[in-house]
C-alpha positions, 0 to 999 in steps of 0.5 A: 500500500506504500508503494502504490501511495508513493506511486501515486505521489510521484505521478502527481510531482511529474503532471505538474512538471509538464505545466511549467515553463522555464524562462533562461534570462541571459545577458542579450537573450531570454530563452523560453522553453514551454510545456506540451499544454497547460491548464488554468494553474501553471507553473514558471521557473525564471533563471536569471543567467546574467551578470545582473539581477533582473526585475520583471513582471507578469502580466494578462492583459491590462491585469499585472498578475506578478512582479519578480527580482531574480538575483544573478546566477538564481532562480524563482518559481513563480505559480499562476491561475488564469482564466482558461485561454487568456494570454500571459506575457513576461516583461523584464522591466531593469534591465529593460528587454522585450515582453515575450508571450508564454504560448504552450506546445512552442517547445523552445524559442528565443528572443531575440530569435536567432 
């Protein structure tokens, strides 16, 4: 019965894995790596890879959902719930870089893009 129970626990853990993103901020890019789909609560990791720490927010629409400070060489995850089919854009706002939106099922793309 423990074994089914950690099994159980394990296959939850790797679901909500699947709904995550991951934001690489770099010094003259920002690297978005997304999930197959997501649901209305997701998940985004944002690793600061620069030399400075970086200040940002997450917003849908008029609404600002989040604002996030990563210190260099760290990371922050941050959860969202949003109404389902809204759209939620990262801006880096010091140093100031180009919003990005978070679309599932891209797998990975860059900005600026190579």
């Amino acid at each position: 019965m423990k074994w089914i129970s950690l099994l159980i626990l394990l296959a939850s853990h790797g679901a909500s894995a699947d709904e995550a993103f991951r934001l690489e901020l770099h010094d003259r890019k920002l690297v978005v790596r997304s999930p197959v789909k997501v649901g209305p609560q997701f998940s985004v990791i944002v690793e600061n890879q620069s030399v400075s720490a970086v200040l940002g927010k997450f917003s849908s629409g008029e609404e600002d959902l989040r604002f996030v400070r990563v210190a260099p060489a760290s990371s922050q995850t941050v959860e969202f719930a949003v109404k389902s089919g809204a759209k939620v854009f990262f801006r880096p706002l010091a140093p100031a870089f180009q919003e990005v939106e978070l679309v599932a099922g891209k797998k990975t793309y860059e900005i600026p893009p190579q």
